[in-house]
C-alpha positions as CSV (number, residue, x, y, z in Angstrom):
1,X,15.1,-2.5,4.0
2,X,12.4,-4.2,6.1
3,X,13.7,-3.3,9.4
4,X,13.1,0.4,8.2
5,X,9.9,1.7,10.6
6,X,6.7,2.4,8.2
7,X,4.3,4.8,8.6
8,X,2.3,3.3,11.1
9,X,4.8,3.4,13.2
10,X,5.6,7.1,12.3
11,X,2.5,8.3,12.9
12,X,2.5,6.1,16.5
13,X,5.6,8.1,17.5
14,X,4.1,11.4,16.5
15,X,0.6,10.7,18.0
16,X,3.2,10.3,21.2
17,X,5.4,12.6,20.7
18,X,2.3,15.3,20.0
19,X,3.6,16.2,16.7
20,X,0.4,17.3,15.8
21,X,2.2,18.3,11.6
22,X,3.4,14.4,11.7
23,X,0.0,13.1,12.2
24,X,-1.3,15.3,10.0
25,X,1.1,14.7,7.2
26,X,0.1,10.8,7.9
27,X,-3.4,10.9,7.8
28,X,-3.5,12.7,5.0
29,X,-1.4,10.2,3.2
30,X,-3.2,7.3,4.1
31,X,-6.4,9.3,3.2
32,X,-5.2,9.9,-0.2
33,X,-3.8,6.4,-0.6
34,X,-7.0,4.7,0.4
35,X,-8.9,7.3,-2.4
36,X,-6.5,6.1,-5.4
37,X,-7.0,2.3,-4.2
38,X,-10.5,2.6,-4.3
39,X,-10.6,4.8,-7.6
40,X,-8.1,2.1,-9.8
41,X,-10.1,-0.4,-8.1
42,X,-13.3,1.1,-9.7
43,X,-11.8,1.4,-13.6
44,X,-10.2,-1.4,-13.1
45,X,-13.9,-3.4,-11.9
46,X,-15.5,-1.6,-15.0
47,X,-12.5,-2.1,-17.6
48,X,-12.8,-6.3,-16.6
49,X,-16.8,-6.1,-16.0
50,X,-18.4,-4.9,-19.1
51,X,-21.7,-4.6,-18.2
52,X,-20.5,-1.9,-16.0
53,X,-20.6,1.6,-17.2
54,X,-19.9,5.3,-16.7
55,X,-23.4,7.4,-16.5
């Protein structure tokens, strides 16, 4: 299981490869990840923290 490549390398090999879908497909997925990370990080902060709220 961890000798599988990850996406990093995937989107190496298609940055090299120009295959300009692949790098797509990976940026966007990585762009989408990072957004949910940062939005459960942000109900999480204000579910533990409750002097934060929602205005």
């Amino acid at each position: 299981m961890f000798a599988w490549p990850g996406i990093g390398r995937y989107l190496i090999d298609g940055v090299n490869g120009r295959d300009f879908p692949v790098v797509q497909a990976t940026v966007l997925l990585i762009a989408i990840g990072f957004v949910v990370g940062n939005l459960i990080t942000d109900l999480l902060l204000v579910y533990i923290d409750p002097r934060i709220r929602f205005e």
